[in-house]
C-alpha positions, -999 to +999 in steps of 0.1 A: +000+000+000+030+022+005+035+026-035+000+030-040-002+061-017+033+072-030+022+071-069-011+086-062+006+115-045+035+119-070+009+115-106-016+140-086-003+172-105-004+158-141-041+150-137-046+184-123-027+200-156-051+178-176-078+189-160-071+223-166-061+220-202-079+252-224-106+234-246-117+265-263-090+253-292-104+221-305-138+230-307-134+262-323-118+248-353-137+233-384-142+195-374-148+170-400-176+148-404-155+116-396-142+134-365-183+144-353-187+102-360-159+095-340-167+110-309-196+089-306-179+058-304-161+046-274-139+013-279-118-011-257-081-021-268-053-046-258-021-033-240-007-018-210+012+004-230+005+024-261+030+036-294+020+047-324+020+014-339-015+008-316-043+006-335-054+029-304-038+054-307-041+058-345-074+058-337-073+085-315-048+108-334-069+105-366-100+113-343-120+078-356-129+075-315-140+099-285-133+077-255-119+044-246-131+018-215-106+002-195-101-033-180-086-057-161-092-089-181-094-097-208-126-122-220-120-133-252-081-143-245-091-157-208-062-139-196-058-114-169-033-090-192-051-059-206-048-026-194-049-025-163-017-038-137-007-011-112-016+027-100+015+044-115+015+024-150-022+027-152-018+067-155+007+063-178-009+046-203-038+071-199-019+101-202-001+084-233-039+081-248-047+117-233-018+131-259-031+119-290-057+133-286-072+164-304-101+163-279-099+150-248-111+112-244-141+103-227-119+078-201-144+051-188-145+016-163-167-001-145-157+007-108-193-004-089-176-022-063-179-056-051-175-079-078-178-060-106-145-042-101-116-034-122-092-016-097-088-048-074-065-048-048-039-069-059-033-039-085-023-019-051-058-002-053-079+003-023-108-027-013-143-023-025-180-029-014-203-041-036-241-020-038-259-048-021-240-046+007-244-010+010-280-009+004-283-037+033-266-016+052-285+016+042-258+041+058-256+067+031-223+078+054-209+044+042-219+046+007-203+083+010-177+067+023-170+045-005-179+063-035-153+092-022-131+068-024-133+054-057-142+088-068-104+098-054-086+068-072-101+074-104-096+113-102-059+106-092-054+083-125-072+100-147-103+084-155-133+106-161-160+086-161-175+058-142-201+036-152-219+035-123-242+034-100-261+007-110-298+017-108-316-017-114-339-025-091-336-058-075-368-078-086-349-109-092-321-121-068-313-144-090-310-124-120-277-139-134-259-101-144-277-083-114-288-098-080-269-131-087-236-108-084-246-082-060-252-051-085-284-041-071-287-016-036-321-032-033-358-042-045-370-006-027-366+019-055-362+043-031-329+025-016-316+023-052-321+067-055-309+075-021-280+055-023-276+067-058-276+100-050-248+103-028-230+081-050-233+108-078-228+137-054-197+124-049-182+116-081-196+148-094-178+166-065-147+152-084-156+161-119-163+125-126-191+114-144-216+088-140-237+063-160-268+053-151-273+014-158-290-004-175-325+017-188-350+009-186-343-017-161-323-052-159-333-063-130-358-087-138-340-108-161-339-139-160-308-141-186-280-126-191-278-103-224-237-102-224-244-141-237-283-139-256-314-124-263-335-112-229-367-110-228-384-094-200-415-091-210-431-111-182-412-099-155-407-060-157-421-035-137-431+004-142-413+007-111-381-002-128-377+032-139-386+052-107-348+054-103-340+071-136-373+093-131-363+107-095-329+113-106-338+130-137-363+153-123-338+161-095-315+178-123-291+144-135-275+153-169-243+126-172-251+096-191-276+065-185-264+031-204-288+014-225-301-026-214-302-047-242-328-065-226-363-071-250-396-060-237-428-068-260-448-040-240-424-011-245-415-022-286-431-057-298-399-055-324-366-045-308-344-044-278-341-014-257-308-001-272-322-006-306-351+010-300-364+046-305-399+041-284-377+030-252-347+057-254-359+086-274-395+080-266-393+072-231-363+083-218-364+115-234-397+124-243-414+110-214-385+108-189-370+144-204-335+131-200-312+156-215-277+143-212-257+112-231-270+082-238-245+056-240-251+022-252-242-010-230-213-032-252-226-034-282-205-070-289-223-084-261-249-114-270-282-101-273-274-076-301-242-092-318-260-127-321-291-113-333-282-082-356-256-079-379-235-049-374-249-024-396-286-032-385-277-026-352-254+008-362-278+018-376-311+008-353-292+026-322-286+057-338-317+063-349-330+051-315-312+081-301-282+066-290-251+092-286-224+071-281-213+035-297-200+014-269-177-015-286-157-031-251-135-053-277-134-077-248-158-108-255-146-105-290-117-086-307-116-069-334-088-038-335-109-023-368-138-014-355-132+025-354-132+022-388-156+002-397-182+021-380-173+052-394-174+035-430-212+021-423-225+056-409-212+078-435-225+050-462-258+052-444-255+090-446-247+092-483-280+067-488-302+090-471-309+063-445-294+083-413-298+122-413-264+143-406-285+163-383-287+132-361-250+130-355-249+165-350-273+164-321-255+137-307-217+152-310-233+185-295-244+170-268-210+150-261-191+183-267-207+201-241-202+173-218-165+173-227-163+214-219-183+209-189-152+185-181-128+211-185-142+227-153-123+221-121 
């Protein structure tokens, strides 16, 4: 723990300098319509390290992506090598991404706590509690407690945005990616916002972001979508999206992360993050959400089994998606900045996708990225 207090305090002032970086440049200039496609996608890469030979970082230098995710492990190699291995070469590797860039990145990982946790301890980070166990305990001190916490770490390597708290509501215990692992504060709504609350107040305190997960609810299923389709028509409840309402009315503006869970009742044809009744319809007609949405991995199960990649490009923009989440982790595929980019400019050029869309959603991701600027 000595080298983890030591690098924190040593790496402290280049975050600050980042931080503080003048943004007025970048967005002033003329900005291309590959660079406007770009920043909404958001990819994961191999490597605890970065040159110029990365795939990554050509990506970023030519502007093909607006924000990587990190991890600890990587899936699809069942190996425990990707980006992530201790404090000090953790904030290298994002200050070496931070560089290329022409805008700053959106910086994202899945910090929750508990078992979903990339910052583990054997990396020399601090211990973690997962949300069930802080919604059993129902101290809002304690979740204060932890959140500042992992709100400190993060700020300290440079990471800008969490994607957390997890807002499901706990209707199934069981629910293999929810209860089953301890996602969930509780089955009381009302546990889930309290707890949620604090847990924003205090990564917003840090100029972190949030993400709410996974709209409009996954905490019914009875599947997991990283490996199929999940359908939870039978099982969801209105209540499911008390969370996001409270919150939203109450002034939240980050992001909230798409569920590619299926629900006839909401759209009898597509899953949540393809589909513009649930996000645009109810999330921001109904819901009048106003900041990013962010789709959960798009390589996960239920959409890359199902749809081929252009159908669900396509099906998510038009649903109102802003940013293209592609992990990279359960499969690989180092291309994928550009292939997007080649699919939404074709479907541009054919009429089928209207630039105005991508301009509504790379104005709303710009002014989140100057509202980063901030300190």
């Amino acid at each position: 723990m000595k080298f983890y207090k030591y690098s924190i305090h040593v790496i402290v002032i280049v975050v600050f300098a980042i931080s503080c970086t003048d943004f007025n440049g970048p967005v002033d200039r003329q900005v291309s319509l590959d660079e406007k496609i770009g920043q909404m996608l958001m990819v994961g890469f191999r490597g605890l390290s970065v040159n110029e030979s990365n795939q990554v970082a050509q990506d970023i230098r030519l502007g093909r992506i607006g924000g990587v995710v990190l991890y600890d492990r990587d899936v699809a190699l069942a190996s425990d090598i990707r980006n992530i291995q201790s404090p000090l070469q953790l904030k290298t590797l994002i200050n070496s991404l931070q560089n290329r860039a022409k805008i700053p990145l959106f910086v994202a990982i899945d910090q929750e706590g508990g078992r979903v946790n990339r910052l583990k301890e054997r990396y020399g980070f601090p211990a973690t509690v997962s949300q069930e166990y802080l919604g059993k305990l129902n101290n809002p001190d304690s979740t204060k407690y932890y959140a500042d916490r992992i709100a400190n770490t993060l700020r300290t390597l440079g990471i800008n945005i969490n994607f957390a708290p997890v807002v499901d509501v706990n209707i199934n215990p069981k629910s293999p990616a929810i209860g089953n692992i301890e996602r969930s504060f509780s089955v009381d709504p009302n546990v889930v916002i309290n707890h949620s609350k604090v847990a924003i107040g205090s990564y917003n305190s840090l100029n972190i972001f949030t993400a709410l997960k996974h709209f409009p609810g996954h905490g019914s299923a009875a599947n997991d979508s990283h490996h199929g389709f999940t359908d939870v028509t039978s099982t969801w409840q209105e209540i499911e999206l008390e969370p996001y309402r409270e919150l939203i009315k109450k002034g939240y503006k980050d992001f909230v992360m798409t569920a590619h869970i299926f629900n006839s009742n909401l759209d009898p044809e597509y899953p949540a993050t393809l589909s513009k009744k649930i996000m645009t319809g109810i999330l921001r007609e109904r819901l009048g959400f106003e900041g990013v949405i962010i789709s959960d991995d798009m390589n996960m199960g239920a959409i890359a089994d199902n749809y081929g990649l252009e159908t669900a490009v396509r099906k998510s923009i038009e649903a109102g998606v802003d940013i293209l989440l592609f992990a990279n982790n359960l499969s690989y595929d180092e291309k994928i900045a550009e292939k997007v980019i080649a699919i939404i400019k074709r479907l541009i050029s054919q009429r089928i996708i209207n630039v105005n869309r991508i301009d509504e959603s790379y104005d709303r991701i710009m002014k989140m990225k100057r509202s980063m600027q901030t300190i």
